[in-house]
C-alpha positions as CSV (number, residue, x, y, z in Angstrom):
1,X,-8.0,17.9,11.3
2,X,-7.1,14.6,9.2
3,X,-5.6,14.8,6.3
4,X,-8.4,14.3,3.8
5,X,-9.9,17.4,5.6
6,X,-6.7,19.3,4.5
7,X,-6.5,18.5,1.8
8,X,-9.9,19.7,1.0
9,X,-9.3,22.8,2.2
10,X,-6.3,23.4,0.2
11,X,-8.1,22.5,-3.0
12,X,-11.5,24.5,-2.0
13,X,-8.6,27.9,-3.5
14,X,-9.7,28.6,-6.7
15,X,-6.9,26.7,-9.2
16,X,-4.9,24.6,-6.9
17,X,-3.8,21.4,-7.6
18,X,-2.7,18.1,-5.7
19,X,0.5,16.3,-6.6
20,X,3.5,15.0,-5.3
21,X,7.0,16.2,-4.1
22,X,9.9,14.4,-3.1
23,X,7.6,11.2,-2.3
24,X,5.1,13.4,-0.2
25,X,1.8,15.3,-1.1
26,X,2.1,18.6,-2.6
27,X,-0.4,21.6,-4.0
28,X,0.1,24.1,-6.4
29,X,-1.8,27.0,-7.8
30,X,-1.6,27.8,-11.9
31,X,1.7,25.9,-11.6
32,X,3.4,27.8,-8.6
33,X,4.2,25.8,-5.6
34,X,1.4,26.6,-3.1
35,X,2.1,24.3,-0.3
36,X,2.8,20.3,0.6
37,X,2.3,18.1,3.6
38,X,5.2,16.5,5.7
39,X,3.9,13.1,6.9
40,X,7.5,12.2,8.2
41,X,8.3,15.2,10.0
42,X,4.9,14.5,12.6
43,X,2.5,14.5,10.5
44,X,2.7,18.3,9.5
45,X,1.8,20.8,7.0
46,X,4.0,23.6,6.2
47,X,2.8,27.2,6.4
48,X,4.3,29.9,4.2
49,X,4.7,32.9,7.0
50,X,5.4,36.8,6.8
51,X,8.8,36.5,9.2
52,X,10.5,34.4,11.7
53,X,9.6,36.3,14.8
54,X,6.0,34.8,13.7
55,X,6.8,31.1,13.9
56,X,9.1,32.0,17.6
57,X,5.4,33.0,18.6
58,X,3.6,30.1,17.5
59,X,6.0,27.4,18.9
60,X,6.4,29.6,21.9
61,X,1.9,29.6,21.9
62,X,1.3,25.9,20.7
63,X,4.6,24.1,21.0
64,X,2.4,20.4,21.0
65,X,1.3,22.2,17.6
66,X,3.8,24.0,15.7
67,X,8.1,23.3,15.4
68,X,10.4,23.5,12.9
69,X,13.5,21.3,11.4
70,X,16.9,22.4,11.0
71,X,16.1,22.3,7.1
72,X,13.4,25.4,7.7
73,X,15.6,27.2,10.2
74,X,16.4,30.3,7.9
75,X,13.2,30.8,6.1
76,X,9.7,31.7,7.2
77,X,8.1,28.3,7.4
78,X,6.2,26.6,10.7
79,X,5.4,22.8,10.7
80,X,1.8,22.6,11.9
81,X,0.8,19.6,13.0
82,X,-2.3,18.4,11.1
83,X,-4.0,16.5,14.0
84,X,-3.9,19.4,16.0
85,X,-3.5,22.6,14.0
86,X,-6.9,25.0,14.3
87,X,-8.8,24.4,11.4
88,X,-9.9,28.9,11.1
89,X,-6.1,29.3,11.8
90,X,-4.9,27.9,9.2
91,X,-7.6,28.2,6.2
92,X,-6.6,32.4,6.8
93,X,-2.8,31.1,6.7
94,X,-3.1,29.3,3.6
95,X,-6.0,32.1,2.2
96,X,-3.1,34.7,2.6
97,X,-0.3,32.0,1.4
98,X,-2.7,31.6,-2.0
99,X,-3.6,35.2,-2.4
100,X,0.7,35.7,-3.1
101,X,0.8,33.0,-5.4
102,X,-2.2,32.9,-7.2
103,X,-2.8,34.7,-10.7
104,X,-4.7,37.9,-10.2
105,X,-7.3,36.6,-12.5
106,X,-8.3,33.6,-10.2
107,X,-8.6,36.7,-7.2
108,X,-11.1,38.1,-9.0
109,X,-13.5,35.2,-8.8
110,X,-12.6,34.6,-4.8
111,X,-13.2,38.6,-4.1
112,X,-16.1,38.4,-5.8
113,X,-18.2,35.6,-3.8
């Protein structure tokens, strides 16, 4: 994926917002912190995910796509690489990732179409 094609993605959920945090691209929904892209850290995006046995698997599956830093260690998070991160993969990541910050009035309009 490039970035413009994330980007697009992210902003395709129903409220969600570009901006920036800490110097580097960053999305919210109705305010709440959604998600933000890591240029430095190789080009990633981080992924919001249910556990930390979850990101073992990915790395352990796709290790040339998915890793973590030592600032990420204790919290469910995965740096996907954007260049090579499945594209179905992670629009259901960041589907589920909205669906737990996102208003329950902007649902309504997404489980209706």
């Amino acid at each position: 994926m490039t970035h413009d094609e994330v980007r697009a993605l992210l902003l395709s959920f129903p409220g969600v917002e570009d901006g920036v945090s800490y110097g580097e691209p960053s999305f919210k929904v109705a305010g709440k912190f959604f998600t933000w892209m890591r240029p430095a850290l190789d080009d990633s995006i981080v992924v919001h995910l249910d556990n930390l046995d979850e990101r073992e698997l990915l790395i352990e599956m796709d290790p040339a796509t998915f890793h973590f830093t030592d600032h990420y260690r204790d919290y469910p998070i995965v740096l996907a690489r954007i260049a090579t991160v499945d594209p179905v993969w992670l629009k259901t990541r960041m589907e589920r990732r909205w669906r737990k910050v996102a208003p329950r009035r902007l649902m309504k309009g997404i489980d209706q179409a």
